[in-house]
C-alpha positions as CSV (number, residue, x, y, z in Angstrom):
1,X,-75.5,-175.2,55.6
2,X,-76.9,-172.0,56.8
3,X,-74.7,-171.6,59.5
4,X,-71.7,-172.4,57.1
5,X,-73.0,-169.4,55.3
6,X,-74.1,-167.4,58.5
7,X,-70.9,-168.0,60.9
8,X,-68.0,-169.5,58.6
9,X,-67.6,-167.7,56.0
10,X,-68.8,-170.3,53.5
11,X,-69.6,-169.5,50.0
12,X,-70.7,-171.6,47.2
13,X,-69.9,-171.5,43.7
14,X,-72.9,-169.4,42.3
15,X,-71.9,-166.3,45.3
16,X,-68.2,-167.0,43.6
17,X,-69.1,-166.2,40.5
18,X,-71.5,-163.5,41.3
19,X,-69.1,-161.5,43.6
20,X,-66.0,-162.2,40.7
21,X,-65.3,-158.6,39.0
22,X,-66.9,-158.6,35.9
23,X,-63.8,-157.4,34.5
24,X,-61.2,-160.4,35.9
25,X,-64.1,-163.2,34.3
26,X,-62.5,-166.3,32.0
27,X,-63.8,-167.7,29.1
28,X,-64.9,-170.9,31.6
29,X,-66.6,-167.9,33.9
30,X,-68.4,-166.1,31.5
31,X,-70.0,-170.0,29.9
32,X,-70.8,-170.5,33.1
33,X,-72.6,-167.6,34.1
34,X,-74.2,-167.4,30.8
35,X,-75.5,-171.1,31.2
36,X,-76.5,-171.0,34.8
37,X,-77.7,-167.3,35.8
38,X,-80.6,-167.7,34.3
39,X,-81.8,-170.8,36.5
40,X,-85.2,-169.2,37.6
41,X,-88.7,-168.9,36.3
42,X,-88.6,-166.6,33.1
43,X,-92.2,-165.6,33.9
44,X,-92.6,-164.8,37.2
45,X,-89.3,-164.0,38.6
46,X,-86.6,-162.6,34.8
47,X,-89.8,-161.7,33.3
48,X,-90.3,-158.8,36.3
49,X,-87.6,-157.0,35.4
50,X,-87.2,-155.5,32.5
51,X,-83.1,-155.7,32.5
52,X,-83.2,-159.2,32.7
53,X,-85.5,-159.9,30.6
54,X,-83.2,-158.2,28.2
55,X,-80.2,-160.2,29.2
56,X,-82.1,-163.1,28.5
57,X,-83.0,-162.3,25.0
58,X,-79.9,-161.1,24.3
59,X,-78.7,-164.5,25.3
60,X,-80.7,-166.7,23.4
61,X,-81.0,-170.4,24.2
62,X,-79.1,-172.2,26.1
63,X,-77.3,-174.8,23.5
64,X,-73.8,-174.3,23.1
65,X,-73.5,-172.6,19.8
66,X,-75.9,-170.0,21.5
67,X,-74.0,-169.4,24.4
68,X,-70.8,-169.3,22.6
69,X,-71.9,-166.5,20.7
70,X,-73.8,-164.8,23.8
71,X,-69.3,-165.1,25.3
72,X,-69.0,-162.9,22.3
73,X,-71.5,-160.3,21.9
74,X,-72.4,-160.0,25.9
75,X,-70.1,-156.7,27.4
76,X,-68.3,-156.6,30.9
77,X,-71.5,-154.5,31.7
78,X,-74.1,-157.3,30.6
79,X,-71.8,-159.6,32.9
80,X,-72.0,-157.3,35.6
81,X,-75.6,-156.5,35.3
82,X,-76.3,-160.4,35.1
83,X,-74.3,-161.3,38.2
84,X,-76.6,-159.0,40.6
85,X,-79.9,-159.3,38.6
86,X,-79.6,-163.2,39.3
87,X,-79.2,-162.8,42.8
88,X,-81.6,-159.6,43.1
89,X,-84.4,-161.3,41.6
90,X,-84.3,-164.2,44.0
91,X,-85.3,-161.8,46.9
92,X,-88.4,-161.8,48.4
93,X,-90.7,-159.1,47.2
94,X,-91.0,-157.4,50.5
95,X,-86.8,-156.7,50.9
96,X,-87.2,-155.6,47.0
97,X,-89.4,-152.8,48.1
98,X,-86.7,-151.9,50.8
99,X,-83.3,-150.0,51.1
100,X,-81.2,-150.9,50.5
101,X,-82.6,-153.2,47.8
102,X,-84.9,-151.2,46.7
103,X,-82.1,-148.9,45.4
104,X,-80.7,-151.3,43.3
105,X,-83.9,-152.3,41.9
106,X,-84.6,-148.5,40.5
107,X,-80.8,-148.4,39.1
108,X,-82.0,-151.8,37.2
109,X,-78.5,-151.5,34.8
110,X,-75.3,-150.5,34.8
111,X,-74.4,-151.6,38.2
112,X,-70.7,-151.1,39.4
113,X,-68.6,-153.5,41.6
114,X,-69.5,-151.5,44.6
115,X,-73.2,-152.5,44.4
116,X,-72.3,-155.9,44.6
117,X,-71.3,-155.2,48.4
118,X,-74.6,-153.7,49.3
119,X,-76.7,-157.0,47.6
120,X,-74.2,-159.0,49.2
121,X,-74.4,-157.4,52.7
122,X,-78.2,-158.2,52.3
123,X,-77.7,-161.6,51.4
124,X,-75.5,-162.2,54.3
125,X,-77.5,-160.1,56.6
126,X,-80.5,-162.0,56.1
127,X,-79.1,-165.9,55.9
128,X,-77.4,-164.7,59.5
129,X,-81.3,-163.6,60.8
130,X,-82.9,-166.9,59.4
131,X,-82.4,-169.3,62.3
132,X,-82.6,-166.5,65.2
133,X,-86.0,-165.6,63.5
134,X,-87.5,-169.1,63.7
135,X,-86.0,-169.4,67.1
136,X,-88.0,-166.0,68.3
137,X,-91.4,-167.0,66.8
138,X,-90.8,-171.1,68.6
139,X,-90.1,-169.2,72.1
140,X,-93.2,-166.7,71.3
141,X,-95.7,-170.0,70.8
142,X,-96.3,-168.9,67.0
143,X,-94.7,-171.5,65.4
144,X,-93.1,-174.6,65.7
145,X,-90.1,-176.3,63.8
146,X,-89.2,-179.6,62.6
147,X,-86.4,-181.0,61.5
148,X,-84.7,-184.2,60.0
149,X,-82.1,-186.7,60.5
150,X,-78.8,-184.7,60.8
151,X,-77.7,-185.7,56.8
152,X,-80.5,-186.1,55.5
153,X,-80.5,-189.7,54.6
154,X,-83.1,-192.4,54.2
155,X,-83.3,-193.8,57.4
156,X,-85.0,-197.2,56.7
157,X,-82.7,-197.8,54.0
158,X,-79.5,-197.4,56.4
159,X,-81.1,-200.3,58.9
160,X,-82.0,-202.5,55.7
161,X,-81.7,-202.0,52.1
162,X,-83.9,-205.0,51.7
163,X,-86.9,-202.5,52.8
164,X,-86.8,-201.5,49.1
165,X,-88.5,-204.9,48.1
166,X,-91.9,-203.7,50.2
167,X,-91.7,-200.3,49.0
168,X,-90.8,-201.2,45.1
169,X,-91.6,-205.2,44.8
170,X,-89.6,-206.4,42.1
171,X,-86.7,-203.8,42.1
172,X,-83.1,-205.5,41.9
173,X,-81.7,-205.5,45.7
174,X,-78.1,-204.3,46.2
175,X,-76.2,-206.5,48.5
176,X,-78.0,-206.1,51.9
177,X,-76.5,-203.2,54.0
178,X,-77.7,-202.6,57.6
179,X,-76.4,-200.0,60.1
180,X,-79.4,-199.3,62.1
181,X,-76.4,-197.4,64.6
182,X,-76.2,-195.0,61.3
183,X,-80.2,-194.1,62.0
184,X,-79.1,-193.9,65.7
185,X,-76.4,-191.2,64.7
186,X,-78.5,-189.4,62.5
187,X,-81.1,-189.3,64.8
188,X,-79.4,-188.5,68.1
189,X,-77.3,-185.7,65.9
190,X,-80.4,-183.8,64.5
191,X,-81.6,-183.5,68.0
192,X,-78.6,-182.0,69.4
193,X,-78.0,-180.0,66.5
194,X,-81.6,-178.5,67.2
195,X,-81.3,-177.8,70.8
196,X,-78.0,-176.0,70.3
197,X,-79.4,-173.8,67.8
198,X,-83.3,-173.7,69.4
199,X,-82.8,-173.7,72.8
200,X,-84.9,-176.8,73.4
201,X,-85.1,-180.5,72.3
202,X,-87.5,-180.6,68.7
203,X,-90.5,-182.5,68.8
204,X,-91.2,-183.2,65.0
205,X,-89.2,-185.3,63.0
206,X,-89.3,-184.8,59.2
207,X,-87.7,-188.2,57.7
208,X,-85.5,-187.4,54.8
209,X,-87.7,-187.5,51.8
210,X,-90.8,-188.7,54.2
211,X,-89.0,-192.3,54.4
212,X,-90.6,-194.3,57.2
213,X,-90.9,-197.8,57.7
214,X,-92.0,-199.3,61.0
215,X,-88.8,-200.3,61.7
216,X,-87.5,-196.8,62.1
217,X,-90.4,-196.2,64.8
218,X,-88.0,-196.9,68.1
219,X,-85.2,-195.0,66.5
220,X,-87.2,-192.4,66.5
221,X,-88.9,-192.9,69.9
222,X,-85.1,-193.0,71.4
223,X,-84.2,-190.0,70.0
224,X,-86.9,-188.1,72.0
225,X,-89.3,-187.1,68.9
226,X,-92.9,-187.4,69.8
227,X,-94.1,-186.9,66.4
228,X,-93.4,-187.3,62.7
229,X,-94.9,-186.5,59.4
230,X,-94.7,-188.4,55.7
231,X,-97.0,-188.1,52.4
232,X,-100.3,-189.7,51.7
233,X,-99.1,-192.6,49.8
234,X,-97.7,-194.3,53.0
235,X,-100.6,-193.9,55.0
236,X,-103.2,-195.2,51.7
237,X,-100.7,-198.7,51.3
238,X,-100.5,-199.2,55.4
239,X,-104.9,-198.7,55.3
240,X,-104.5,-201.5,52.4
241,X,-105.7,-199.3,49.5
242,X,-103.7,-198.1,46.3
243,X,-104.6,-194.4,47.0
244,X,-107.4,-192.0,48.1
245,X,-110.1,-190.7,45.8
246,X,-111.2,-187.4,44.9
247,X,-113.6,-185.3,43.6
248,X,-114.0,-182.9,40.5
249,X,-112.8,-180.4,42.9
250,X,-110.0,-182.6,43.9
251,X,-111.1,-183.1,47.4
252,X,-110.5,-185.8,49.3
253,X,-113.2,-188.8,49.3
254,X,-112.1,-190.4,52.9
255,X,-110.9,-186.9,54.8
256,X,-111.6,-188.5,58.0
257,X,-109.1,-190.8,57.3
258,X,-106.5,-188.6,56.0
259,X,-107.0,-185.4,57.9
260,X,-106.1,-186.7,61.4
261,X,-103.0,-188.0,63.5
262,X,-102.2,-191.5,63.6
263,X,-99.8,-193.3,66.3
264,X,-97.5,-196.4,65.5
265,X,-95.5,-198.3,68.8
266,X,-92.4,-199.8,69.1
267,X,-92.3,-203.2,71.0
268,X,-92.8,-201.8,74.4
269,X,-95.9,-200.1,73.3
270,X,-94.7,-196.3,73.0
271,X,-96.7,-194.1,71.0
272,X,-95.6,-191.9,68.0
273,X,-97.8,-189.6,66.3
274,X,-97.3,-189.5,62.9
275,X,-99.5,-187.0,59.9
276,X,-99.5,-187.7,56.6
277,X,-100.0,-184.9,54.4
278,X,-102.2,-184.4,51.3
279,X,-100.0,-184.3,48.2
280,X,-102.4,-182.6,46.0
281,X,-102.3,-180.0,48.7
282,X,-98.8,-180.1,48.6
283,X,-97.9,-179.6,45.2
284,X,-100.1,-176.9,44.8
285,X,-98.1,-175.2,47.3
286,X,-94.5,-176.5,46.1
287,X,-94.9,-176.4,42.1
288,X,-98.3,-175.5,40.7
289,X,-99.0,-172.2,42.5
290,X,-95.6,-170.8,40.8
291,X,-97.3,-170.6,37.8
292,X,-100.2,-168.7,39.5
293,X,-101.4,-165.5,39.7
294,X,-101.1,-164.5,43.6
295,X,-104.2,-163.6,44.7
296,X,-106.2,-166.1,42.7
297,X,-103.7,-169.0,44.1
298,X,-104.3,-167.6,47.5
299,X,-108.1,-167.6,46.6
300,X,-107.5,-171.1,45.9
301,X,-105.8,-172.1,48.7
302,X,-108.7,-171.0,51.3
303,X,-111.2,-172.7,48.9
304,X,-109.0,-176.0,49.5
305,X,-109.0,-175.6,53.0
């Protein structure tokens, strides 16, 4: 996806919109825009800026009687202002405090057509530097990258749907559909994919959704992956326990058990490492800490650790 964006010109239906002239918009455009364009956290992110927030209020809810009369009473201007502050506020922090950003942040209203090139130019600019970046940090030593199976998909689901019987007892079975050489695809694709855009072979495998079964384990082996990584959950059921415990401070009872690699083998007794991380950890990062101030979710973060 990002080097549809990056190399091929791709563009999806939100940059459409965005980039449209606020002045060519349909009926269909506008109810759109009006419904989707405010698709981000009304506190922390339309809540910065005080144009926004007044787009939003102007708007109202988001049932249709509300947004037919925000077609009505919103000008080409509010459009206009709407299509940039949606994809201005979704910038890091850092770039906001920059030119050319930084620019449009100050102007806050009344934007023309023409700043739409400079966001835009930023937007591009900065989805072309994403891989190259990663890539300089993994030749450096600072970092290194995973990645998954080249679509994504659920890979002990495409050798056997019956796998959903141990994961979910009980559930209703489709007809039984196994094309482990689908895994092998996936697989063997992510790798190449990687070393043509990292310069080397990857070495972590994130399974789509943290999937694993141990039947999935030489799969990965054959693909060259010498670790992989999947939630808490997996690792509690295969230690034969419902779930770890924790403490009033939501620390982790059995940490020597979680906090440390584990290998599984395939028949011919090759290792793979695999980590299993702690979802409250996890969701503090991904969800709760959103809702956060900064520094005191920082705060709590090193506490954690």
């Amino acid at each position: 996806q990002l080097l549809d964006f990056a190399e091929n010109g791709a563009k999806d239906l939100y940059w459409v919109m965005a980039e449209k002239p606020a002045a060519d918009l349909t009926e269909a455009d506008k109810r759109f825009i009006l419904e989707r364009f405010f698709d981000a956290n009304w506190t922390n992110i339309i809540g910065r800026f005080p144009r926004y927030k007044e787009l939003l209020e102007k708007r109202g809810g988001s049932e249709p009687p509300e947004i037919d009369a925000a077609i009505l009473s919103f000008s080409e201007q509010d459009f206009r202002d709407l299509q940039i502050w949606f994809n201005l506020a979704w910038f890091d922090p850092m770039l906001l405090d920059m030119e050319p950003l930084k620019g449009l942040v100050e102007k806050g209203s009344n934007f023309s057509e023409e700043d739409k090139t400079i966001l835009f130019g930023e937007v591009l600019r900065i989805v072309q530097e994403v891989i190259p970046l990663h890539k300089t940090l993994q030749d450096n030593g600072q970092i290194e990258v995973t990645t998954t199976p080249y679509a994504h998909p659920i890979l002990p689901l495409l050798v056997d749907t019956n796998l959903q019987s141990v994961g979910n007892p009980g559930s209703d079975l489709p007809a039984q559909f196994s094309y482990p050489q689908d895994a092998t695809a996936h697989l063997e694709k992510s790798v190449a994919l990687y070393e043509d855009n990292f310069g080397q072979a990857p070495n972590g495998l994130w399974p789509g959704e943290g999937s694993v079964a141990q039947i999935i384990v030489p799969y990965v082996i054959e693909a060259g992956y010498s670790w992989m990584a999947t939630g808490e959950p997996v690792l509690a059921k295969s230690l034969g326990v419902d779930n770890f415990t924790r403490d009033g401070k939501e620390t982790v009872n059995e940490a020597d058990q979680l906090y440390r690699p584990y290998y599984v083998t395939n028949e011919s007794g090759e290792k793979l490492a695999v980590f299993f991380r702690d979802w409250t950890l996890s969701d503090k990062i991904g969800f709760t800490y959103s809702g956060s101030d900064g520094k005191a979710a920082a705060e709590d973060l090193m506490q954690r650790l």
